[in-house]
N, C-alpha and C positions, 0 to 999 in steps of 0.2 A: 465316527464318534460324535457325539451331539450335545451340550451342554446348554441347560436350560435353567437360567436365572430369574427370579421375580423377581420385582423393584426392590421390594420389601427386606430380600437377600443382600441385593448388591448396596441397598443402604445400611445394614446390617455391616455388611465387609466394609465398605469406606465408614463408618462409623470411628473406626480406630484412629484413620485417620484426620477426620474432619470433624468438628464439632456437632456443626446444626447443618442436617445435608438432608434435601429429597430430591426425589425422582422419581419423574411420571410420564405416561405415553402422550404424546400429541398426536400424531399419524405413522401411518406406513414406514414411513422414513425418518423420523423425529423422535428424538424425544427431549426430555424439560428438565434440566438437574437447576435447581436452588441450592445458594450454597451460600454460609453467613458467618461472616470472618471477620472476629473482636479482633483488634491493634488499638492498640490506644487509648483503652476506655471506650473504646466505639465500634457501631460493630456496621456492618457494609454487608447489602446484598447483593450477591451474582446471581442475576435470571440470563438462561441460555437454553436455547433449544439447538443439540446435537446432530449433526445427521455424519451417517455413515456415508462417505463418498464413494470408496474403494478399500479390495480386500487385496491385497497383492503378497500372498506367500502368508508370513508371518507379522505383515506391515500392514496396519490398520490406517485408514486417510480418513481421516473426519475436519467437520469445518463447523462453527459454531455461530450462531447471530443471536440478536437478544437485546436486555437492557444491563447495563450494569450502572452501578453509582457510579459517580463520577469523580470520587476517588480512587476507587477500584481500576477503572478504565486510563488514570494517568499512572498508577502505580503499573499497571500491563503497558502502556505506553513506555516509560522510561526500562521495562524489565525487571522492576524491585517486584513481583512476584512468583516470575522464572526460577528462583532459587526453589520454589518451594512446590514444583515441580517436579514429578520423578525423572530419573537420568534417560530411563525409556521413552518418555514422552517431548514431542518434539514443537515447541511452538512458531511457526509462520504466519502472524499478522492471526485471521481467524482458523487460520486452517490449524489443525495437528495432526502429528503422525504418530502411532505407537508402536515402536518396533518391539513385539514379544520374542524376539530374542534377546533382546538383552534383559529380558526380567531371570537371572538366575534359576528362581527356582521353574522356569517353564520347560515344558518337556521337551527337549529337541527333536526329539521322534513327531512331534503331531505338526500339522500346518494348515491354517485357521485357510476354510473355505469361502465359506458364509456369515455372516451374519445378518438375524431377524430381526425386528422390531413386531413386540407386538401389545396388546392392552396390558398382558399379565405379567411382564418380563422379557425380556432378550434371549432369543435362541441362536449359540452359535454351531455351529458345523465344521467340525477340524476330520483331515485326513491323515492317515498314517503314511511318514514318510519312509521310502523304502529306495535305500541304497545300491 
């Protein structure tokens, strides 16, 4: 089973929950999310380009480089933006991991194989698991 998202989509879905969010391809293995987050009367921007490292089961490995403000970057330093983090997503320094089993509503029957990067969208490739 293959599931194929455009930027435009999956900015669409994080829309709900992030204010001011894009995302765009860099290469083969990258890609670029923008993310702009008011506190204070102020608002801070997160530049990261994404790369997929490893797909292992249901456990996604990504690692992220980039620039951030540099309040941003001591707010991630201390962990005051961890909270605001889903319970699935796992942050180490720049690396994170997404375990989609712990997203509730995900289907425990499928098990993510692949995942593409590509100019128009993200293609991922799940298997059906069989007991």
């Amino acid at each position: 089973m293959t599931l194929q998202l455009t930027y435009g989509e999956i900015k669409e879905l994080a829309g709900s929950k992030v204010d001011n969010f894009s995302l765009w391809y860099v290469d083969n293995s990258k890609i670029h999310i923008l993310v702009k987050v008011r506190k204070f009367l102020m608002t801070h921007k997160i530049n990261v380009d994404l790369s997929v490292k490893e797909v292992r089961r249901n456990v996604i490995y990504l690692s992220y480089e980039g620039d951030i403000s540099w309040l941003a970057s001591i707010a991630l330093g201390w962990g005051m933006l961890d909270k605001y983090i889903p319970s699935y997503i796992k942050r180490n320094g720049k690396d994170l991991t997404v375990n989609l089993k712990s997203i509730r509503s995900f289907p425990h029957n499928l098990e993510v194989s692949n995942i593409f990067l590509y100019q128009e969208g993200v293609k991922i490739v799940f298997n059906f698991k069989i007991k």
